[in-house]
N, C-alpha and C positions, 0 to 999 in steps of 0.2 A: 442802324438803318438810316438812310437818307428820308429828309422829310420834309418839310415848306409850312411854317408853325405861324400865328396869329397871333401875336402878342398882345396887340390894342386896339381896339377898331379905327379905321380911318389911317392903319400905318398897313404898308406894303406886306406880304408875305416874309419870313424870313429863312432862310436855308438852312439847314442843322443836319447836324447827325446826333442820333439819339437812339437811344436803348431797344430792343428788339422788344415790344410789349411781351408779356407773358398771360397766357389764356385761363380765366377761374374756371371752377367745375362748368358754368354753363354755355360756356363759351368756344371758340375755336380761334387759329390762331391763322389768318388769313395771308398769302403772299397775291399783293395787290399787281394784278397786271394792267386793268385802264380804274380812269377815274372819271366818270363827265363833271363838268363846270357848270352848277346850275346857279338863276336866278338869285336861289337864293343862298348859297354861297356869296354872292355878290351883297345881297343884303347883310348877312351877316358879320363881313370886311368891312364893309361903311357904315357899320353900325346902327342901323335899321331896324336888325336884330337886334334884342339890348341883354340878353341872358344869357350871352355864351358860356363855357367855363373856360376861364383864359389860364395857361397856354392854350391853344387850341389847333390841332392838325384837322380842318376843314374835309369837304367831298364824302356826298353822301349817294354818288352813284357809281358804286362801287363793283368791277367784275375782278374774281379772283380764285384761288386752290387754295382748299384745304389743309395744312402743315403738321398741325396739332390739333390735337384734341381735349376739352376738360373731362373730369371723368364724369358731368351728365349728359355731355353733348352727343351724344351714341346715333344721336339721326346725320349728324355727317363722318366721313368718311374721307379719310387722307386721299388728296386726290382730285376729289370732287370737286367740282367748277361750279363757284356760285355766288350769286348777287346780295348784295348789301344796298337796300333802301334810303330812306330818309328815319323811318320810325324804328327804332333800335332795342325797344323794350315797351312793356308797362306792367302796369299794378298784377292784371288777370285776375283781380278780384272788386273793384269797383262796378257799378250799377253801368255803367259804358262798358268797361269789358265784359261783363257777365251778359250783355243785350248787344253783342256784335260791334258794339262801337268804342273799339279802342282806340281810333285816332281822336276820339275827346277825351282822352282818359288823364286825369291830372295829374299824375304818376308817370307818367310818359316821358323817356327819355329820347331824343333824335341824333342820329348820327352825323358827324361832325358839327355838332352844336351841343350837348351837352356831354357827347360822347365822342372821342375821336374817329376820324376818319379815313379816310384814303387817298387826300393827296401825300402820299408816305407810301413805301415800299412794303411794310405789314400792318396789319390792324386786327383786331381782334372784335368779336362778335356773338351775340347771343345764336346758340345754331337755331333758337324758336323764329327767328324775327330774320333767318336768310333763305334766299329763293334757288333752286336751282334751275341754271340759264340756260333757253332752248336751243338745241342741237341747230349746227349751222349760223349760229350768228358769231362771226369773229368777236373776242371781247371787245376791239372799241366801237364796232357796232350796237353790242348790247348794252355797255355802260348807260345810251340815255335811257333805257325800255325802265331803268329802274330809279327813276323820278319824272322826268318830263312825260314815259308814258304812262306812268303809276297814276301820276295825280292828273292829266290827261284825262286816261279810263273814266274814272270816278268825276270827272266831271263832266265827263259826255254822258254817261249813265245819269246825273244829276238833273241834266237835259233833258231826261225823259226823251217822248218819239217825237220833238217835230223831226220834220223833215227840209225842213228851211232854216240852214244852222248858223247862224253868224260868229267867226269870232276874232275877237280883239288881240290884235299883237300877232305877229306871226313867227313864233321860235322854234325853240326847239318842241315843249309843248304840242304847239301846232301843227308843225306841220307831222309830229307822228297821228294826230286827231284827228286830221284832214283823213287821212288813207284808212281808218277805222269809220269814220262816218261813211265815206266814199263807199266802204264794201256794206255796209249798212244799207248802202240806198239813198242815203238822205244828198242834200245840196249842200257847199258850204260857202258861204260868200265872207270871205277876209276884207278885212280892215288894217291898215298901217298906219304908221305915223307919216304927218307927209311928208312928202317929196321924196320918199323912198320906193321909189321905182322899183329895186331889185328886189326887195321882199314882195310886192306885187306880183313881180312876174314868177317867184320862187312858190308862192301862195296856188299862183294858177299852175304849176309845174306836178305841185302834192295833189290837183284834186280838183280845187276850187273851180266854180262856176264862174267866177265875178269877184273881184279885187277892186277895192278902193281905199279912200283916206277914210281915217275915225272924222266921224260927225256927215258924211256921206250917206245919201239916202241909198239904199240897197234898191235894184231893181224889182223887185218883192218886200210883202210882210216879213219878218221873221216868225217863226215862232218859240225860237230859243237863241238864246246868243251867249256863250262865253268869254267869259274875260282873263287873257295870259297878262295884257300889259300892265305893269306897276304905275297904271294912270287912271286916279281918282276920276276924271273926269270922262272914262271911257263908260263908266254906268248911267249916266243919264244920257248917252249918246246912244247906247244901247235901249235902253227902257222906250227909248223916242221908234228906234226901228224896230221892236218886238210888238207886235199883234197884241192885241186883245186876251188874255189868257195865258200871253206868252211868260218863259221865267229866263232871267239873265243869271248864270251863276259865273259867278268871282274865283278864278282859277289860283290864284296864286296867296302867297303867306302874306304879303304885305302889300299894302297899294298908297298913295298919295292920298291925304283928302280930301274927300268926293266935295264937288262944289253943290250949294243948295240947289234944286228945281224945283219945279213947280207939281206938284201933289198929281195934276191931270195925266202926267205922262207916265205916271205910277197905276193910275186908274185903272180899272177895267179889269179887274184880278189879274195883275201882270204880278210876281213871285219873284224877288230877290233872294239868292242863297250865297252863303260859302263855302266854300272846301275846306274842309283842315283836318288835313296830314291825307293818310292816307293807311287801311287796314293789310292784313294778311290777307284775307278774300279776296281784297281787289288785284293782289300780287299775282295770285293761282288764279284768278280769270283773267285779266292780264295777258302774263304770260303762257297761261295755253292758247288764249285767241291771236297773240299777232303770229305764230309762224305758219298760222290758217290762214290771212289775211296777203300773202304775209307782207308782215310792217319794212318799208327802207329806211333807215336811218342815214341821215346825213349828217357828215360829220367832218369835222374843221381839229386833226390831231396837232396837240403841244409837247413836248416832254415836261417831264414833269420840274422840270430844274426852271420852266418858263412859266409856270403858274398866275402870276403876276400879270405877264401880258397877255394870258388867256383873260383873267377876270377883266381887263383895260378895255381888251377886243371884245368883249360883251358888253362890258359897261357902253360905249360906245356904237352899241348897236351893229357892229362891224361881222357875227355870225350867222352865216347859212346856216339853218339847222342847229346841230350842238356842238359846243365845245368840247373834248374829251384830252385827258392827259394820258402819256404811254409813260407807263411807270416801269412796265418790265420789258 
């Protein structure tokens, strides 16, 4: 199979052909048709990430059918069109899995990072840890629902109810979070980096009330605000617009560091959180609420032979919405 392999962080993708994986008992043996390009993919190429397991076939938002099967994987079915996450295994016996919270679990393995991925033509998959994708979304529509809106979800539920929702960075992330808030009720008022005009006006296109630059006073309190961008310094800009009681949660795996502030803008039982990773629950609520909503996804397609200049075109801020690679 054709496949675009990671040899050493900070060196480009490499193009290879290499072996058809083979599927163990728990596993299935996936023929990949899109791939999206997230964040942290990008982290993990420039080495941000520091634990991959090298070689490494990257992309963990993965849409695809069924080919094979192992002999315990009996809940899929040859055939079947289904999603590949970020979180690709765990322990399901630690004191986190046993209490619902397997994306802490320390036994946890994630897909195209410790496990390979889907920029590649097959891959292979635990069938516990894959989702089947709602009716009606073309695969490279779906490929973001399964990170950018996975860990999205889960950090908009993090949020709690305000109703005055700030957040930072407007990506791929965002702007599927904007149109889940939107049908929620609530308002959301985006922040950019400056002088990036088009994600402003792409921010008020998803939803948004009110767009501006990070460190911008919002025409309102907040009283929740999340963070997509990989900028340290987007939490004390937030903490400053969130209300009294407000909680800012940290959307993404890895961020710059935060610069010191000053305690007072912490004050006032204001709640910092993070996300990390992301469960099965969130997958099955998830995806049964966006084709209720239902979620657009916007998307900017590469083949898969350009992988390279997909992660450049991110790195550079250069994507509407999400990246997604056409592998079939």
């Amino acid at each position: 199979m054709f496949a675009m392999i990671l040899d050493a962080p900070g060196r480009p993708l490499r193009a290879a052909e290499v072996g058809i994986p083979v599927p163990g008992p728990d596993q299935a043996l996936i023929r990949v048709h899109a791939c999206g390009v997230c964040r942290t993919d990008l982290h993990i190429v420039d080495g941000e990430l520091t634990e991959p397991v090298l070689p490494l076939i990257p992309g963990h938002q993965i849409v695809g059918t069924v080919v094979e099967t192992g002999a315990n994987a009996g809940t899929l079915k040859k055939g079947q069109r289904v999603g590949i996450p970020w979180l690709g295994s765990s322990c399901n016996d630690c004191r986190y899995c046993r209490s619902g919270r397997e994306n802490l679990c320390n036994g946890a393995r994630f897909t195209g990072y410790q496990l390979n991925g889907g920029f590649a033509e097959y891959t292979v998959a635990d069938h516990r840890f894959c989702f089947p994708v709602p009716d009606g979304y073309p695969d490279l529509q779906a490929a973001p629902l399964l990170c950018a809106g996975l860990i999205g979800y889960r950090s908009l539920v993090m949020a709690g109810d305000a109703e005055n929702l700030g957040i930072y960075g407007f990506g791929a992330a965002a702007h599927i979070v904007a149109q889940v808030a939107h049908y929620q009720g609530r308002r959301v008022y985006a922040f950019t980096r400056p002088g990036d005009r088009e994600a402003r006006e792409f921010a008020l296109d998803m939803g948004a009330v009110w767009a501006g630059e990070t460190g911008e006073s919002p025409p309102e309190e907040l009283e929740a605000a999340i963070i997509f961008a990989p900028d340290g310094s987007c939490l004390p800009a937030a903490l400053r617009a969130v209300a009294k009681g407000g909680i800012v949660v940290c959307g993404g795996i890895h961020m710059s560091d935060i610069p010191s502030f000053p305690y007072e803008i912490m004050w006032g039982e204001r709640v910092v959180k993070s996300v990390a990773n992301l469960t099965r629950r969130d997958g099955e609520e998830f995806l049964a609420l966006a084709p209720r909503i239902p979620i657009r996804t916007e998307i900017r397609p590469f083949p898969l032979s350009a992988a390279n200049e997909a992660l450049d075109t991110l790195r550079n801020g250069k994507i509407r919405g999400a990246a997604v690679l056409v592998v079939d």
